[in-house]
Each structure stands twice: as structure tokens, then as C-alpha cells.
Steps between C-alpha positions, in 0.01 A plus 500: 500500500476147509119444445539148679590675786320608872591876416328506135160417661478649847141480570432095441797483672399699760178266519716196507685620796158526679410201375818261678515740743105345579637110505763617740228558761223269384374467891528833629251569121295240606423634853402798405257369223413275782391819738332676149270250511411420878426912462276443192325196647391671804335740337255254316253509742416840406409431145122489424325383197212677325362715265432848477289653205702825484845326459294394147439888447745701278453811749656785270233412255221770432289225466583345827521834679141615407431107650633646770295864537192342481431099606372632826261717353417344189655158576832311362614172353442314831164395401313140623201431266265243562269322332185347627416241204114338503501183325113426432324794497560919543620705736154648590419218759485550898753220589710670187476817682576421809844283384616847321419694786655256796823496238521895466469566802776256581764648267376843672654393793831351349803615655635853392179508228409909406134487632417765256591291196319239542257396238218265464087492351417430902779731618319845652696757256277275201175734501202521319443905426167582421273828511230528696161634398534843771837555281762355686768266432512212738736154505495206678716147493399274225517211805382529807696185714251588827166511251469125513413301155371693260200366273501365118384871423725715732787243340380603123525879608839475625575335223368776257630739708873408531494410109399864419840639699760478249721569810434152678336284173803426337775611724385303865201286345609293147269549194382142540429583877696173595763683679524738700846673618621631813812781485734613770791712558780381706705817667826454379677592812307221759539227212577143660426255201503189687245618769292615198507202286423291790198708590389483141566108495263460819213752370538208181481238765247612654264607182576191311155306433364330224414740220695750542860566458681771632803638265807750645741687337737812498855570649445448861361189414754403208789569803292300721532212299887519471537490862329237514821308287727560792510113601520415151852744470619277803385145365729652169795573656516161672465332182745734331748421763457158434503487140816713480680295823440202251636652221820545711472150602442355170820725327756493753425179742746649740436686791716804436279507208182494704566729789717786384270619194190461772733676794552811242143510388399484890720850594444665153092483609605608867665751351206680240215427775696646752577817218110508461472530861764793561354689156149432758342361179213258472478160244234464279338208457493560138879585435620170656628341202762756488664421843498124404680633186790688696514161725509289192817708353662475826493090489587534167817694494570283819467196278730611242774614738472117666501354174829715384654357844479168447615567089795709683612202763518235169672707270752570789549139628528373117723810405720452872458113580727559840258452730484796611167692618400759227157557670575847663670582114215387350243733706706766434552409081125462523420848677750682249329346183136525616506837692546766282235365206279396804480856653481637150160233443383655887535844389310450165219300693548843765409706242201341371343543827649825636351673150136367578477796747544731208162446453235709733325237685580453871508122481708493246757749692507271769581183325776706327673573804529178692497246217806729300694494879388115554641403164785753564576309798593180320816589394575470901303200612523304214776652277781559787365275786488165282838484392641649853250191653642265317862597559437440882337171422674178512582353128205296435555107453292495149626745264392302188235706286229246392398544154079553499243609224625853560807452318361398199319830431872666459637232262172514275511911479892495439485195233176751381773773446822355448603691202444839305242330273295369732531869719389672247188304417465564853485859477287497217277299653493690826451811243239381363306390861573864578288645225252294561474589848498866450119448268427242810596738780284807327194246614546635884245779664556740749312367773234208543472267175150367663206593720545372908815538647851375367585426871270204519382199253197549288256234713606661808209600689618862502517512115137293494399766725613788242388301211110467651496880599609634197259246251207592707555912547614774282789473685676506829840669404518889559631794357487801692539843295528788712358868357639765679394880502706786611216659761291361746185349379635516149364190423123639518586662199285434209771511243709265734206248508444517132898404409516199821163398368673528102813345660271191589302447197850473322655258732136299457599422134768285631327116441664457813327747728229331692391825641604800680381690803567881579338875612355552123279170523339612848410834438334404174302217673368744779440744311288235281352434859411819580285555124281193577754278408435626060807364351540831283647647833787239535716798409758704701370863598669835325468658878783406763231604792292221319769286483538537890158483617433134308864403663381629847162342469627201446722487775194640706298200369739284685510434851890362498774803504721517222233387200732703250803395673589205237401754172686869630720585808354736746603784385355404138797580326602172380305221389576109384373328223467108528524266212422141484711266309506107508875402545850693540712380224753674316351590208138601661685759740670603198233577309333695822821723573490579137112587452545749799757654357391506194163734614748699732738570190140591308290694763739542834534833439166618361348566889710775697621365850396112436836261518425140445747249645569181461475219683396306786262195561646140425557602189682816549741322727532214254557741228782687707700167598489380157657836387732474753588128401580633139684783601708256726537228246620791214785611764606195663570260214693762310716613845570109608633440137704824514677462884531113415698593181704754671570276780609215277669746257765639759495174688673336223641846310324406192229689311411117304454356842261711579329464189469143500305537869288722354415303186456205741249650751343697172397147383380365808318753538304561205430133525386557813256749384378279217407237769282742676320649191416140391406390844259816561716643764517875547737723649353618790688620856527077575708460188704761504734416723484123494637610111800746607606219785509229217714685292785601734446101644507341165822730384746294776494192243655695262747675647597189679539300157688823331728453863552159371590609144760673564636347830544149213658753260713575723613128556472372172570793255239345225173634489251202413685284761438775735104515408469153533710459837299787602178396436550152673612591818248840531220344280490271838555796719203712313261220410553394877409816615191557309382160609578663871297834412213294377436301763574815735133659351370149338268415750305821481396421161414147638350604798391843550121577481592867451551540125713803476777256687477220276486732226817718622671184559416373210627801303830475770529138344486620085757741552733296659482262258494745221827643667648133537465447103672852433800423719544095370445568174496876358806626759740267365350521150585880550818415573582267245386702193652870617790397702523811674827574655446523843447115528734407222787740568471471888787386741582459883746765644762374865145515678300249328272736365337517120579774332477608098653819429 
């Protein structure tokens, strides 16, 4: 068979009958993208944007799932914690008092707050527990609000009195007695973050006096403070709308130029809101920059195809100089080129977000699903429509390409490698840059590289806030540990009190404990209480009735139900310990997953019926989403490499074409990774993604500029002049386009006040570069020191289409 014939390749030419078959109805197409998109756009309205804290939970987790069992008994990661800071003096003064009082019981009336969580020195569930001399245990509040001001000696008894309760000195009152904190629970289910944080922000408003300062932090608060970007996100789309309009302004000076890229970018974003709205999703705040970066593509592969148009119409008027009207041609030349490497870049960019959701966070799900169909949808609105658009179109009066600064970035990187010598010093260079990355790229932590929060800037107040908490107290970061006994009131158990109370002592060698609270600590100090308060008692009973009468006269002692409730359930089966630590980073959760383990793997076992699980608190749930980050990041990286190879592989029927994607993305990558071990950045559930989507983006220039290759091969039959024709006309094409991405997610580095977007954008920004450099430079380099045979051996059959057999 004749392998220049229809019949010896009947699937391209299958696709190439679809393909004319599509120009033969360009209108009838264009309605019904036209209908698409009045359909998407009216169901924009229904979009909302916000955040919610369990979309940030991987739910499958065991970590996340004892979250779950018990932060409405014990509490959860939805914790406000505020600090009531005294300038001049102590907190032991009556106007001191009073502020901390007015402010706790302000947060306990916050919107959806757990009442029974709350916390505070002048809160009711802080009690003094003494013995009286007739034998019985009595408690009272350390404040009284309704007692009126207390003198300089009542003051110096309070004082002495709250500093000898390890439970509130230290924990609610800071060792300097500056400070004094205020805890709360939020109930997950009722959560509304902006009613919150604007509750919070008028108890500051309304406390704020000279000599004092009052500090805020934890998640409610830290998603408070992102809403609060929302008319920042708007005043950053304007301006990226008219950066990029005067991009298209200052590279094409025609209005073909100006409206159709803008026209495709308008009903590819109708199209993935409206997708959000079916799949009855909400946006993020925080994942923004990844929209912008599906919009961005779309203008770019928009600009290209107008760009190939006008190349199209003066090659066919020099090659033809009848006079005759090769626009329609030219559209249709253009789509045939451009379409088939162009849906081959959409898929890989597809697959960088659709394997995000491999991961087991919810948010991350959800931004897999739209933003893989959203960029999926390109090859429709952008990839079909353009060229069908601007077959319709009249010819436009202008068709002469000016030449701009753009152009000179191709003709630099092909004089760069315009021979074998100088591609191989490329490679070897690009080697080279690749080992060094890999030592560079070993730099990055799983999870947070610093204390605060990676969402927001250092001098933020919220990170201030976090800063002055954790220098003044032990620390305001929890890890809950839950013991759990296989009868009820196991945990009465002497033997069960001696391990939790061995258990803590162990995790207390940690530099990084600032204390921990649990059932061991309060039985010892009441039964200290109850033997005249001789320190030689500060022991745990060998009786389990023992053990129960010092818990029940405690809770006896105190007027307010559930004393016990934040040390043991009800049925006393299951208790939580509480540690203290100053930050959440990556290497400090670390070190606390490992030291539990570490005692479980020594002593888990040595008590019949006790199970000790891990992990709740702030740090529990930190610890499970970094987990699930690194689990993610091991899977996804590996699978978009793998699909994007296979794709490319059978796309062109080579094995080496394949290869050469993957060595390209390999080096980007790893590059990548350098830049965010030198820059401090960890992986963490924010990076994740914004990594996988940069890879399957930054993978288009490549496969564009291989397209090229061989497409000049083709024409020319002489491989360098092929490179450097190649490199040219795409170098534009690609270094054009990365301009476009970057000023698609620019302005969030420029502008943004949260730093987790300037940061992702940021990152969005290295890659593509890094990306642009492997497909000017190491691509064609590739190319010109292997000469593999599907680009040198390659030939058009009756059809038109590249083949290499």
C-alpha cells in the first residue's frame, strides 16, 4: 500500500474528514457554541465564593476522622485565640480585669462559638479548688465581674492564687503575667467566617485603648482575613484585563488582533464558571490564581492561532499574487496546523489539573473537576471557534505582521543553537543545571518552612498576632492525643493513668512542648488537695474507687456541669491529652507525630484495653494535611509525567518523542523544586497543585516547538535549517505566550496582600519560564544532537498530514 495514501492511515484521515467537514458549516458550529455559552452564562449567578474549612480536610485520614469523633466534645481545629496584651504593668489590675472579662465574654457570644469550650482566667469554668477546714472541697471563680474592684491585697491573692494553677498560669495567664489569652471553639457546622471576623474586628474596635493591645489568631480568623481580599481579586482582574488588552494592542495593532483573542477568552470563562455552577461547586478565594491561569491559556492559544492567520494570508498572497482572497484558506491552513498540537498542549494542561483530585482533600477534588473540563473546553472555544470566527470574518485590511521585541527572543535562542556544537554545550549545560537542582530541590519540607501562616505576609497583623502569643506563652498550638479504653470508665484505671501520665512526661522532653494538660495532672493535684496540699501526694492513686472519688469531687467542687467534660467523655472511657507547642511548621509536627509514636511503638501495648490515637488539635489537622500534601505530591508528579508521555508518545507514534517531553518537563521541574527549597517554600496542600498545573501548562511550549520541528523538516528536508526556521517563527509563538501567561497571574504577585497568591503566582511565573528555556533552547538542542527519526524521516501523505513510519 501506498503509504502516501488516504487508505494507509485511516484514522488521521478520518480526523481530517471531520476537520473540512467543520469549515463546511462554520455558522451552523458557531451557533451552537453561541447557545453553549448563553446556557453557561446564565448559570453564573449561582456561583458563590467562599471558604469552607473541611474542603481543606483530607477526610479518609485517621487523623482527620478522629478530628471528626471528637471536636464537639473535646474541640477541633476551628479554634479563635485571643490575646489580651498589657503594655505597662500586669494583668492583676481591676481595669486589666475587667478588659479580659468584657473581651471573653464577647467571643462567648460569637456566632456558632461551642459555649463549653470556651476558655479564659475570668471565664467561670477557671476555678480556684480549695479544701475547707470541715473537710470539704469547695471552688469558686478566680474573678468575680459583679464583686466590684478588688483591693491591692485581694489583687495580690488572685495573683498568688492563679500562679499556683499550672492549669491557667501558663496556659490562659503568660509567665510574665503580661498576657492573658482567651480560647474558643467554633462548631464546625454553623461556621460563617466573615460574620466571625467582623465580630472579632469590632470586639478590637471597641477594646482598643492606650496600653493595651489586643492580638487574634487561629483559622476562623486566618479565613476571615482572606475574605476580606475579595475587592482586591476584583481591582486584579481589572488590571489584568488591561495589562493583557495592551499586550494585544502593543503586538498586533489591528483589531482582529484585539478582539478575537479577548472574544475567546470571554466564552472560554463563561464556559468553566458556568461548569463550576452545574458541578454546584463554590470558588475559593485562595485558588483564584488558577482560574486566571486557564483564562490566560485561552488568550494565549487565541493569540497564536491569530498570529498563524495573518503568517497564513502573506505566505498565500506572496506564494498566489492573483488577487485573489486566501482569507477563508488561510483560517482553515491555520486551524489544520495549530489544532491537533493545540488540543494535544489542552489535554496535557487537562491532566495536570484533573490528577490534583487524586489527592484526598475535598478542595482539591473540586478544582480538579472544573478547571480539567474548563481547560478541556478550549479546544472548542478557542481551538475550533477561532479559526471557524475568522473564516466568517471579512479579510482584514492590515495583514502585515509588525516586527516587535518579541521576535527577537526567537532569533537570539536559534542563533544560541544553530548547530550540533553549540546543542550540545546546551545539553551539557542544561545537565549540569539539572544536578544542581536535584541537591537544591532536597532543601524543600513537607509543610510550613516558618512559624505564622504561609497564606499571609510576615507583618500582617494575623502573623504579629501569632508571633506575640506564642513569645509570651508556652504556646498556643494544640495537639490533642486521645487514650482510649475498651470498658466504660476505663480511664479511672490506675495503670491507665500511670502510662497517659508516662505518655506525657515523654512528650515533655520535646524543647518544644510548652506544656500539656490531661486526666493524670488533675487527679494528682486533688488528690495533693485533699492531703493538705503536701506535695509528696502529687501522685496518682493504686485504687480505681480512689481514682473516681478525687474525679467526682472535683466535679462536685464545681458549680458548672461538665467540669471533666474537656479531660474524659461521659462515660469515662476516653480521655484527651493537650499539648502546647509554639508554631506549626513542618519539621515541629514532625518531630511530634514521631515522639508519639515512638512511646506507642515502646509502651502501647504494655496496658490491656488502652489504644492511643493520634491526632487532633491544630496540630493534628496540620499534621494530617501535610501528609496528605506528600502523599499527593509523590503520586501526582510521577502520573502527569507518565499520561503526558503516553499521550505525546502515541500522538506522534514515537517512543523518542515521548522521551524528549519527559526529559523537558523532568528539568523544569526539578528546577522548579530547587527554587522552592532555596526560597523556603514547602509543599504543603497550596503548592501542590499550583505544581502539577505548571507542569502540564509549561509542557504546550514544547510540544508546540517539536510541532514546528518537524512540520520545517518536512518543508525543508535539512535538519539545522529546520531548528532554526523553527525556532524563529515558534520562539515568537512560545516567548509570546509566556509573556501572555505572566501577565495573566502577574498582578497577584504585584498586588495581592494574601501571600499564598503572590507566592503561587509567583511559582506559576518560574515554571513557565523554566518551561520556555527547555522548549527554545533544550527541545531543539534534543533534536539536533539525536536526530530521532520521527522528525527527520517524517513526510505528508494525499491529506496533508505528518507522518514518519
Amino acid at each position: 500500500m501506498n503509504q502516501y495514501s488516504a487508505d494507509a492511515h485511516k484514522a488521521t484521515h478520518f480526523l481530517h474528514v471531520l476537520e473540512t467537514s467543520a469549515f463546511k458549516h462554520p455558522r451552523t458550529i458557531l451557533a451552537a457554541i453561541l447557545l453553549i455559552t448563553l446556557f453557561f452564562a446564565a448559570q453564573i449567578p449561582a456561583v458563590k465564593m467562599y471558604s469552607d474549612f473541611a474542603d481543606l480536610l483530607p477526610q479518609e485520614h485517621p487523623y482527620i476522622e478522629l478530628h471528626n469523633s471528637i471536636k464537639d466534645s473535646f474541640g477541633g481545629a476551628n479554634v479563635i485565640v485571643v490575646g489580651v496584651e498589657v503594655l505597662d504593668s500586669s494583668v492583676f489590675s481591676n481595669e486589666a480585669l475587667q478588659k479580659i472579662h468584657r473581651v471573653t465574654m464577647a467571643v462567648d457570644s460569637l456566632t456558632g462559638v461551642n459555649h463549653n469550650l470556651v476558655t479564659s482566667v475570668t471565664h467561670r469554668n477557671s476555678r480556684k479548688v480549695w479544701m475547707t477546714p470541715e473537710g470539704n472541697v469547695n471552688s469558686q471563680s478566680y474573678f468575680d465581674p459583679q464583686g466590684g474592684d478588688l483591693s491591692a491585697a485581694a489583687l495580690a491573692k488572685l495573683e498568688k492564687d492563679v500562679v499556683s494553677n499550672p492549669r491557667v498560669y501558663g496556659p490562659l495567664v503568660s509567665p510574665d503575667k503580661s498576657m492573658a489569652l482567651i480560647k474558643a471553639q467554633l462548631n464546625e457546622g454553623k461556621l460563617d467566617y466573615e460574620a466571625t471576623f467582623n465580630e472579632i474586628q469590632a470586639i478590637r474596635a471597641t477594646e482598643a485603648q492606650p496600653g493595651y493591645r489586643i492580638h487574634v489568631t487561629g483559622q476562623p480568623m486566618l479565613v476571615g482575613w482572606a475574605y476580606q481580599y475579595l475587592d482586591q481579586i476584583i481591582e486584579i482582574f481589572l488590571f489584568t484585563a488591561v495589562i493583557m488588552i495592551g499586550l494585544l494592542v502593543f503586538y498586533f495593532r489591528k483589531l482582529y488582533g484585539v478582539l478575537v483573542p479577548l472574544a475567546a477568552v470571554l466564552v472560554s470563562t463563561i464556559w468553566g464558571i458556568g461548569i463550576i455552577s452545574l458541578f454546584g461547586y463554590n470558588i475559593d478565594p485562595l485558588g483564584m490564581v488558577i482560574p486566571f491561569l486557564i483564562s490566560a491559556r485561552a488568550m494565549s492559544h487565541g493569540i497564536q492561532i491569530v498570529e498563524r492567520y495573518y503568517a497564513e494570508i502573506n505566505e498565500l498572497d506572496e506564494a498566489t499574487p492573483d488577487g485573489k482572497d486566501h482569507h477563508q484558506l488561510a483560517a482553515r491552513t491555520t486551524f489544520e496546523n495549530l489544532f491537533r498540537p493545540g488540543s494535544l498542549g489542552v489535554v496535557s494542561d487537562a491532566i495536570g489539573l484533573l490528577l490534583i483530585a487524586v489527592g484526598s482533600i475535598p478542595l482539591n477534588t473540586k478544582l480538579a473537576h472544573y478547571a480539567s473540563l474548563w481547560a478541556l473546553s478550549i479546544i472548542i472555544t478557542v481551538l475550533l471557534a477561532v479559526p471557524l470566527l475568522l473564516s466568517v470574518l471579512p479579510r482584514p485590511r492590515n495583514t502585515r505582521i509588525k516586527h516587535t521585541l518579541f521576535r527577537h527572543v526567537g532569533f537570539v535562542c536559534a542563533d544560541l543553537v544553530s548547530d550540533t556544537q553549540s546543542a550540545r554545550r546546551a545539553l551539557w549545560l542544561g545537565g549540569l543545571l539539572l544536578c544542581g537542582g536535584f541537591y537544591a530541590s532536597s532543601l524543600v519540607v513537607i509543610g510550613e518552612s516558618e512559624p505564622g501562616s504561609p497564606i499571609l505576609y510576615q507583618d500582617h497583623d494575623y502573623n504579629l498576632s501569632s508571633s506575640a502569643i506564642n513569645n509570651s506563652f508556652p504556646g498556643s498550638e494544640e495537639l490533642y492525643i486521645i487514650a482510649e479504653t475498651d470498658s466504660k470508665g476505663g480511664i479511672k484505671r490506675p495503670e491507665v493513668l500511670a502510662a497517659l501520665a508516662d505518655l506525657e512526661r515523654h512528650m515533655l522532653t520535646d524543647p518544644d512542648v510548652g506544656g500539656a494538660k490531661g486526666i493524670p495532672d488533675l487527679v494528682m493535684q486533688v488528690n495533693r488537695l485533699l492531703h493538705t496540699n503536701d506535695p509528696r501526694w502529687l501522685q496518682i492513686p493504686d485504687d480505681e474507687q480512689y481514682v473516681g472519688g478525687l474525679m467526682f469531687t472535683y466535679m462536685m467542687s464545681n458549680p458548672i456541669p461538665g467540669a471533666l467534660n474537656e479531660f474524659v467523655d461521659t462515660d469515662e472511657r476516653i480521655a484527651n491529652l493537650v499539648f502546647y507547642y509554639k508554631d506549626h511548621q513542618g519539621e515541629t509536627i514532625r518531630r511530634a507525630i514521631h515522639m508519639v509514636k515512638e512511646w506507642i511503638a515502646a509502651h502501647g501495648d504494655e496496658v490491656e484495653g488502652l489504644s492511643i490515637r493520634l491526632a487532633g488539635g491544630t496540630i493534628g489537622v496540620t499534621a494530617a494535611m501535610n501528609e496528605a500534601a506528600y502523599e499527593t505530591n509523590l503520586w501526582v508528579l510521577p502520573l502527569v509525567f507518565i499520561l503526558i508521555f503516553v499521550f505525546v508518545a502515541l500522538f506522534y507514534s514515537s517512543i523518542i518523542s515521548g522521551v524528549m517531553m519527559f526529559m523537558a518537563m523532568l528539568f523544569a521541574t526539578t528546577l522548579t523544586y530547587a527554587y522552592m527549597g532555596v526560597m523556603g517554600m514547602g509543599i504543603n496542600i497550596n503548592t501542590v497543585p499550583i505544581i502539577a498545573v505548571g507542569v502540564g501548562v509549561g509542557i504546550d511550549y514544547s510540544i508546540y516547538m517539536m510541532d514546528r520541528i518537524r512540520s520545517e523538516m518536512v518543508r525543508s528536508h535539512n535538519i539545522n535549517i529546520a531548528v532554526r526556521q523553527a525556532v524563529r517563527t515558534t520562539g515568537l509563538a512560545v516567548s509570546f505566550t509566556a509573556i501572555t501567561l505572566i501577565s495573566g497571574i502577574v498582578m497577584w504577585v504585584l498586588l495581592s496582600d494574601l501571600r499564598f497568591q503572590a507566592d503561587a503566582a509567583l511559582l506559576l511565573i518560574v515554571m513557565v519560564v523554566l518551561n520556555g528555556l527547555a522548549a527554545m533552547l533544550l527541545v531543539p538542542s534534543w533534536i539536533l544532537v539525536f536526530k530521532p527519526a520521527f522528525i527527520c524521516q517524517s513526510y505528508t501523505d494525499e491529506d496533508g498530514i505528518i507522518h514518519a513510519d
